[in-house]
Structures are given as C-alpha cells and as structure tokens.
C-alpha positions in Angstrom: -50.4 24.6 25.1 -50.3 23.0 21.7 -49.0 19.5 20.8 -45.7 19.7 18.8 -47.9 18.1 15.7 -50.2 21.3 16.2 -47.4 23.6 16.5 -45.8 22.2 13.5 -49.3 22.7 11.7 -49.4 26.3 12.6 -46.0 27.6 11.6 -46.8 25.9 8.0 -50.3 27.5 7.3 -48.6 30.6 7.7 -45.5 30.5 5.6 -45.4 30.1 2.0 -42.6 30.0 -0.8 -40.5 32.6 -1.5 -40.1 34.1 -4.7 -38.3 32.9 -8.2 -35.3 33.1 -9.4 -33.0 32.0 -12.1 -29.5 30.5 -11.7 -27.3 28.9 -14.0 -28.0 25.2 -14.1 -24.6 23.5 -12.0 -25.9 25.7 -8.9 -29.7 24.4 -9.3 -28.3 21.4 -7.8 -30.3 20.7 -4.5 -32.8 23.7 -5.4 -36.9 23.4 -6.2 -38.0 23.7 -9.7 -40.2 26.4 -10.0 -41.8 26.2 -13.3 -43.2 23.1 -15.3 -40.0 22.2 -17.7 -41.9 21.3 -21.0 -40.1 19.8 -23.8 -39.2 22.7 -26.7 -38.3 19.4 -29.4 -38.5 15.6 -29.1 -35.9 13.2 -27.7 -34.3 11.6 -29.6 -34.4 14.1 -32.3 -34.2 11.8 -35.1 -34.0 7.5 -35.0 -30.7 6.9 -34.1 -28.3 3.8 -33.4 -28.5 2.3 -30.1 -25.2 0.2 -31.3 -21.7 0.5 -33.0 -22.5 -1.8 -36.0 -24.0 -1.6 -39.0 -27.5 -0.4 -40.5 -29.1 -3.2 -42.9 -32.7 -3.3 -44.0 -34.2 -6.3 -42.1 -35.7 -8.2 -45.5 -32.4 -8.4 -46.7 -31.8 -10.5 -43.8 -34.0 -13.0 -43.6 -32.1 -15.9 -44.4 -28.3 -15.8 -42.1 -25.8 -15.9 -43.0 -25.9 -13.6 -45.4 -23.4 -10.6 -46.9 -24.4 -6.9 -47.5 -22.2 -4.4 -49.3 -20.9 -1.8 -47.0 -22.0 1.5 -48.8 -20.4 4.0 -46.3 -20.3 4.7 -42.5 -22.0 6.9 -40.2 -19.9 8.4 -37.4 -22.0 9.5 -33.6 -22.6 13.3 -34.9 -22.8 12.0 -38.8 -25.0 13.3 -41.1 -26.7 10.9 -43.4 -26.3 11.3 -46.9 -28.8 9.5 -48.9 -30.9 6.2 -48.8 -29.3 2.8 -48.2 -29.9 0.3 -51.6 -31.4 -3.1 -50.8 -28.1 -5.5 -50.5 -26.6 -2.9 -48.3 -25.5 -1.9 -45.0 -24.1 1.1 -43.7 -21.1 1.2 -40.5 -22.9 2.9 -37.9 -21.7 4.2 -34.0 -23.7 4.7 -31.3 -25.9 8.0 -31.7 -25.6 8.6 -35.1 -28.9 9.1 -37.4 -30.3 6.0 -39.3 -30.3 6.3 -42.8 -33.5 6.3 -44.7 -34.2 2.6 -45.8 -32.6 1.0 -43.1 -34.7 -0.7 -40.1 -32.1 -2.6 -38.1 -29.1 -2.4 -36.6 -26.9 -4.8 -36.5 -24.2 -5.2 -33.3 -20.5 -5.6 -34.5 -19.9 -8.3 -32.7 -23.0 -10.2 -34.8 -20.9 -10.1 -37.9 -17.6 -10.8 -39.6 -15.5 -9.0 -42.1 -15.8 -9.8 -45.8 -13.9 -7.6 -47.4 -16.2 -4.6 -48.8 -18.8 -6.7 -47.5 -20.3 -7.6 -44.2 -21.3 -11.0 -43.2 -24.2 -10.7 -40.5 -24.1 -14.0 -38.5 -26.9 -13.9 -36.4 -31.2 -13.4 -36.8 -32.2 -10.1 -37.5 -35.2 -8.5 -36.0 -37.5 -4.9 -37.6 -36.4 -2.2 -35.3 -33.9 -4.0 -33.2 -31.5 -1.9 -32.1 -32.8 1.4 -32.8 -33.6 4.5 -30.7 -36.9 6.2 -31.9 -37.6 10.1 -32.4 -39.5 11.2 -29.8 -39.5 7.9 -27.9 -38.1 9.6 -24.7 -39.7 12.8 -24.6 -42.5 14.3 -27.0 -42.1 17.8 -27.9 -44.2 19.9 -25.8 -44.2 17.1 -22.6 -44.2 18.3 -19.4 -41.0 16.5 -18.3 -40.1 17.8 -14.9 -42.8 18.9 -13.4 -42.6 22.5 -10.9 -41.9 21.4 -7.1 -39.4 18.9 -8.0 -36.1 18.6 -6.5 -33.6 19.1 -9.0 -31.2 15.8 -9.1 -28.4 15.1 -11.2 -30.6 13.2 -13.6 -32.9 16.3 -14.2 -29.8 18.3 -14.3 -29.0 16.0 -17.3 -32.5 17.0 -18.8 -32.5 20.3 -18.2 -29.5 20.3 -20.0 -30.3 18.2 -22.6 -32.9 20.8 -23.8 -30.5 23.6 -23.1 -32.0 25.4 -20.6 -28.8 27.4 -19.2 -30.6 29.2 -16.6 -32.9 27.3 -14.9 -36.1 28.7 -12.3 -36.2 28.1 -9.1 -37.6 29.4 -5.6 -35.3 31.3 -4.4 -32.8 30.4 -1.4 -34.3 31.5 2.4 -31.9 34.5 3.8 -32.4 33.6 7.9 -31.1 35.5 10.7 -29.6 33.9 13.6 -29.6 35.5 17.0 -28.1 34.5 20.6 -28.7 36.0 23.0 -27.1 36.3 27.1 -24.4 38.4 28.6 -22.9 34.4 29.4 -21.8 33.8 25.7 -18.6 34.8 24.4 -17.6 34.3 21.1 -15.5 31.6 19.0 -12.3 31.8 19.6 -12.0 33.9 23.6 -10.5 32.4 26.0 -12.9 29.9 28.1 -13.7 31.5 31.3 -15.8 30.1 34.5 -19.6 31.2 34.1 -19.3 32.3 30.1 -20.4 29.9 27.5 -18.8 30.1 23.8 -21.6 31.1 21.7 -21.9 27.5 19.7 -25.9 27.9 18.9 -25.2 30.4 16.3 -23.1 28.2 14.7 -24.8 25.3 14.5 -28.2 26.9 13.8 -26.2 28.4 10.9 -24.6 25.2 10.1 -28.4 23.5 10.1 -29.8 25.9 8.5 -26.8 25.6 5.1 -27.8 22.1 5.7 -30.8 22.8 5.1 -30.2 24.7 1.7 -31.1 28.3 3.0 -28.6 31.2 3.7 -27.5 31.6 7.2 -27.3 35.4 8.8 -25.1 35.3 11.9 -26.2 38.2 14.0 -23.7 37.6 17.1 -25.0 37.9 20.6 -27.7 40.2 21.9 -27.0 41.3 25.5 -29.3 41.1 27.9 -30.6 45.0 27.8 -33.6 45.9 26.1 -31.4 48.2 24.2 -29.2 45.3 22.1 -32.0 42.9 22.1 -34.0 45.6 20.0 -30.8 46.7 17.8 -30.2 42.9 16.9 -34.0 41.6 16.5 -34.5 44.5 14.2 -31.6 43.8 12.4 -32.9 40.5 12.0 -36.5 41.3 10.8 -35.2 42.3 7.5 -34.3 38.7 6.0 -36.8 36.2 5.3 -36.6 34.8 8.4 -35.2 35.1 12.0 -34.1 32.3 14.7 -33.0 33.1 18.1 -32.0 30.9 20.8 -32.4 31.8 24.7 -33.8 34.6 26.2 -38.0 32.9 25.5 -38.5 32.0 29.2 -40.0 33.8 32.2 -37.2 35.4 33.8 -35.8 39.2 34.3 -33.5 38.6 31.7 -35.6 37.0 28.8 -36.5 39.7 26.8 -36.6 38.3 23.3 -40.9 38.0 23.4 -41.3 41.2 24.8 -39.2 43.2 22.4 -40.2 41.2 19.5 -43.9 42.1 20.6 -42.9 46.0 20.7 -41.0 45.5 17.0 -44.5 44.2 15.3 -44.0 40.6 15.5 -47.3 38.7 16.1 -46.8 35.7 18.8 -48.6 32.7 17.6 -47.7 30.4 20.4 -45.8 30.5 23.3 -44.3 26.8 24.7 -45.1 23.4 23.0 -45.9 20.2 25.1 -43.0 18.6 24.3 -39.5 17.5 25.4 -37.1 19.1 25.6 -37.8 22.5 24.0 -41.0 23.2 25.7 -40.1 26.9 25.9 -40.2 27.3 22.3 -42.2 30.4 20.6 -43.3 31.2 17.4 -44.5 34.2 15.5 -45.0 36.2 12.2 -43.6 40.0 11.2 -45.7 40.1 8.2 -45.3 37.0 6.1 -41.7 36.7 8.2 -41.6 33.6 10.8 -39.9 33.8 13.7 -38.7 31.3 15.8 -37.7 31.4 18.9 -35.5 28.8 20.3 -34.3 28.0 24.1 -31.2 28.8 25.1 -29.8 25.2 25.6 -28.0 23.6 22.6 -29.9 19.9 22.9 -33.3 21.9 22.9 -32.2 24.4 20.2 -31.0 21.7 17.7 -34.2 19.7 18.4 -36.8 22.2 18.2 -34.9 23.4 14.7 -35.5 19.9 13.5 -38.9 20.0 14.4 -40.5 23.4 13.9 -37.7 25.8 11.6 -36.7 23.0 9.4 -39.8 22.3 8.2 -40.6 26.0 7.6 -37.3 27.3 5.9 -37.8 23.5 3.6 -41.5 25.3 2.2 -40.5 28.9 2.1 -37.8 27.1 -0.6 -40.6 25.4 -2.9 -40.3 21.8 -0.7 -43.6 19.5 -0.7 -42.5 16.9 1.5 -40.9 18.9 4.1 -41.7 17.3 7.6 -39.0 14.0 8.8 -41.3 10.9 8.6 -41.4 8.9 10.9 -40.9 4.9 11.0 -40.9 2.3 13.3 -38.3 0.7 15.3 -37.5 -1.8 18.4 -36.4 -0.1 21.2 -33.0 -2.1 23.2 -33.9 -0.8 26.3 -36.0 0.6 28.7 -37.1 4.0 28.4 -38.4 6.4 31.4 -39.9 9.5 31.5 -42.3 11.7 33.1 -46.4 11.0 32.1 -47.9 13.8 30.8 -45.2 15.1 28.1 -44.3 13.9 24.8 -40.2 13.5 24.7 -37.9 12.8 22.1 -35.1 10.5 23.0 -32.0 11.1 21.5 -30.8 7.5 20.1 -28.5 5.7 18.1 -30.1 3.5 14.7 -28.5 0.3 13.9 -30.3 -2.2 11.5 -30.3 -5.5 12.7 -32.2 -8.7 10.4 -33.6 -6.0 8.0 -34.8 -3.9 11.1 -33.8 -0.3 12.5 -33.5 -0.8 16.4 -32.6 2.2 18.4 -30.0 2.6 21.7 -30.5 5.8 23.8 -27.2 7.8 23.2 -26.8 8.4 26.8 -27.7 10.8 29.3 -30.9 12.7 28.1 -30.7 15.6 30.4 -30.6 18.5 27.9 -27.5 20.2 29.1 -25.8 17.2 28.0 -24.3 18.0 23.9 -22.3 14.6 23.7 -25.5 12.6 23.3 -27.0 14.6 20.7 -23.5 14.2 18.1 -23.8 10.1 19.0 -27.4 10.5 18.0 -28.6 10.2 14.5 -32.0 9.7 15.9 -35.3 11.0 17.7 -37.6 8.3 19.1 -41.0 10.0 20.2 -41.9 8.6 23.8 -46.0 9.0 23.9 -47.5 11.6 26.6 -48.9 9.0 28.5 -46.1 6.5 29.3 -43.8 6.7 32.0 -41.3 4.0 30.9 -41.6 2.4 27.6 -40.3 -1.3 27.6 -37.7 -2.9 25.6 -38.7 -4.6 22.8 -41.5 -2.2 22.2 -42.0 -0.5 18.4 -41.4 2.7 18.9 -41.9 5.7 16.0 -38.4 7.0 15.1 -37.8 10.1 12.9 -33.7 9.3 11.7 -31.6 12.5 11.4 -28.8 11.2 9.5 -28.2 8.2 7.6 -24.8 8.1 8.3 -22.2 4.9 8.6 -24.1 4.1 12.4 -27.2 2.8 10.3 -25.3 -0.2 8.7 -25.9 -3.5 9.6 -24.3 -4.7 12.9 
C-alpha cells in the first residue's frame, strides 16, 4: 500500500500537459503560457518623458536659476518636430518623445513662468527624468517565459506588444461520476435512507476552482449495466473522477468495470486518512481517479491526488500545496500506524499560523470540513500529538479565518 507522497508521485509521472491553444488575451487570465513571449520591438520604443515639464539641454543649465525660451510643446502621443536650439526648452507631458538635443527633463513644479520663457529653479542633472529606448525590454528578450501563470501584469505585457491571441495549454475537460442507488439529485425531496448527490457538485465546483472544465455525469446506479454506460461516457474527456463505489462490497463496481472498459489500475488504497480507499488508474494517457463515497474523504483525496494532476495536465510547475509549519492548540489523537490529515482552523497569532481542530474528525461529519481552511498531517507513528507541538500544515484557503486574532 503506498504512502500518499508515493501515490501523489505516481499519478504525476504519468500525466502530462495537454495540448495548445489560443484565446483572446482577457480570457488568458489564470491560464499557463505556453510559448516563450519574446519581445517583437524595444520598450520604450523611443526616449521618452518620465514627467509633465519641460525638455532643456542640461549645459544650458548649469548655473540656476536660469531662463530658456520655450520653442514649442510636446503632447503624450506628440511627434517631435525638429531639434531643440541651445537656450531652449520644449513643454513636455508624460510619454511623449524627447526631442533631439535635449537631455533632461525638467518637472513643472521645478520652474516658474516667465512669460515665453521658463525659469528652471532647481539643479539639473544629464538624463534625469528620462525613460530610455529599450530600457524595459530589448527587442527580441524573452520576457515571459512558457510555464508562467498569466497575471494581470503579464496581461499588461502581452498587450503591450499586441499579442491579441495569446498560447496557452489548453483547459482539462473532466468527468465527474457518482455513483449509489442512495443519491438523489439536487433539488428531490429529502427522503430517509437517500443522500442528495452533493459530491458531484463540489468535485465540479473544485475542479472550476481549479481552472479545468467540469463534466457532470449524474449518478451511476448500482448495476453493472449504468456503471458501464456512465464510465464510458466519461472516458472520453481528458479526465474522469468518481466518488463511491471503490470498496469491497457487492455493490462497488466502479474498479471492476473500469478494468473491463481498458482502464489500467495503478494502485488501489493509500495509507492515509481518511480516503484510504482511493484508486488510481490510466485509459491511455487519461487518469482516472477514483474517489470514496463520503464527502470529507472525496474533498480531501481531490486536494491531494486530482488537484495536483488536473494543475499539470494545464501547463502548472508548482502544482502540489506546500506545506508549512504551525503550533498545534491542542491535543491531537489518532490511531499509530496511518498518516491522517486533521481538518483545522489557521489563525496567525505573534507572526505565527497556529491551527484549532474544526471539530469532530469522523469523516461522515461535512461541518468540519467548510470551518476548515486547513490540513495538518499527523505522522504514522504517533498516537496523540501534543499541544504546542510544530506540526506541517498544508492551508486550503487563505480566507478572512487566517488574520490576526
């Protein structure tokens, strides 16, 4: 049975990005660059003001105060017109192109009116002032390099040398399936001994989350018949999650019929907790991940095993939750032999994260994993874990809860 580290290990050796596309560049937002951006022209594209002012030739001010003839005036889009004559100065906005002879420019707020002249009032430097051609970005730079996650300052790059369309790995299609002839769906009336089928919709919601596009599949019954309608259905997207039906029982048939549909099983149950009853597999370079049933194990062993997967499929590098330490408030108990993750609440306290158990870690109990933002990993061979000990803390959500208290 492997460790969760070593099950996390296999499912990435086997999966690898999906192809390229190109989208227009608002919805490359959140998306992997796939191709080296290299500059087609330098930024700036010519020396331009840094200032609203005025453009004087730095040896004509040498001694301050002094008065320059204002010879014309270069608007932000401007074009220049010819060379600036020694004793001159030209008003100048922000962005627009120094004209030739000119080496400084001079803030407005560092000179006085004179009427056609300007009176510059304080020490003038070479170059002050000034934005250089090509001091940003040399023509032919690579500038964003592929793998990176496209940010609003690279969107402002990007557009900046007009790329419109812009290449990216392209978005995971994955296929969610329930399965039990206990689920109903969203929206029936709740009856004694049905379940409303919530995994699909927060698989779908983690997996959006995520950046990838969620395939809801509904609920595969528990007959050989619908489990093999719905899995096949499933085997055509990139990739396919169900949750329940991976146990032993008469009535978990997802392994088996995935087995008879081509899918290779890689591993079957993790040494972890909860979601020891996890199983992994590939049809073709497709994963396939299946979850158990209950909703605390299904949302953990997403974080841990699918995330990470659907996150490399999409061009990711780092694609794995680190972790980092934190005080534990209070005692924690477990069984020896098993790695758990404990479901906690993060505070910072002095400049430190501390963690709080959210409550009750049975995994048939949902209310502790929405207070949890959290996963503290309790080592296999502990059987309670003091308070006050470091523990190592992979946060889910850095939400209001992580704010000093």
């Amino acid at each position: 049975m492997p460790s969760f580290t070593e099950a996390r290990g296999l499912i990435l050796d086997r999966v690898a990005p999906l192809g390229i596309e190109r989208v227009g560049i608002l919805e490359a937002a959140g998306r992997i660059l796939a191709e080296n951006l290299e500059a087609p022209w330098e930024m700036p594209l010519c020396d331009n003001s840094a200032m609203d002012g005025f453009a004087v030739r730095a040896a004509d001010c040498t001694t301050i105060p002094v008065s320059l003839k204002v010879a014309g005036y270069i608007p932000a889009g401007g074009e220049v017109s010819g060379p600036v004559e020694p004793g001159c100065a030209i008003r100048i906005m922000t962005g627009a192109p120094i004209p030739p002879g000119c080496d400084a420019v001079v803030p407005v707020e560092e000179t006085e009116g004179d009427g056609d002249a300007v009176r510059i009032v304080a020490p003038v430097k070479e170059r002050q002032h000034i934005r250089f051609k090509g001091e940003d970005v040399a023509a032919g730079e690579t500038v964003i390099p592929a793998g990176t996650l496209i940010h609003p300052p690279e969107i402002s790059m990007l557009a900046s040398f007009g790329k419109a369309l812009v290449p990216v790995f392209r978005r995971a299609r994955v296929a969610i399936l329930s399965t039990g002839d206990e689920l109903i769906e969203l929206g029936s009336p709740p009856v004694p001994g049905k379940i409303i089928n919530s995994n699909t919709l927060s698989l779908a919601a983690a997996v959006r989350q995520c950046g990838a596009e969620p395939i809801i599949l509904g609920i595969a019954r528990d007959d050989r018949e619908s489990h093999r309608e719905k899995l096949a259905e499933g085997l055509r997207a990139d990739a396919l999650i169900t949750s329940a039906g991976v146990s032993a029982g008469d009535r978990d048939l997802v392994r088996d019929v995935l087995a008879e549909l081509g899918v290779e099983q890689l591993f079957w149950k993790v040494d972890m907790k909860p979601g020891g009853p996890t199983a992994f597999g590939m049809y073709g370079e497709k994963p396939v991940f299946s979850l158990p049933g209950n909703p605390v194990s299904t949302m953990v062993t997403f974080e841990i095993f699918a995330r990470p997967a659907l996150l490399r499929m999409m061009g990711h590098r780092n694609v794995v939750r680190p972790f980092v330490k934190a005080t534990l408030r209070e005692d924690a108990k477990k069984k020896a032999g098993k790695v758990n993750f404990l479901r906690v609440q993060v505070t910072q306290r002095n400049g430190r994260l501390e963690a709080s158990t959210a409550g009750d870690q049975h995994t048939g109990i949902l209310r502790t994993m929405v207070r949890s933002n959290g996963l503290v990993l309790l080592p296999l061979e502990a059987s309670v874990v003091p308070a006050g000990t470091e523990v190592d803390l992979m946060i889910l959500r850095d939400d209001a809860t992580m704010l000093e208290n």
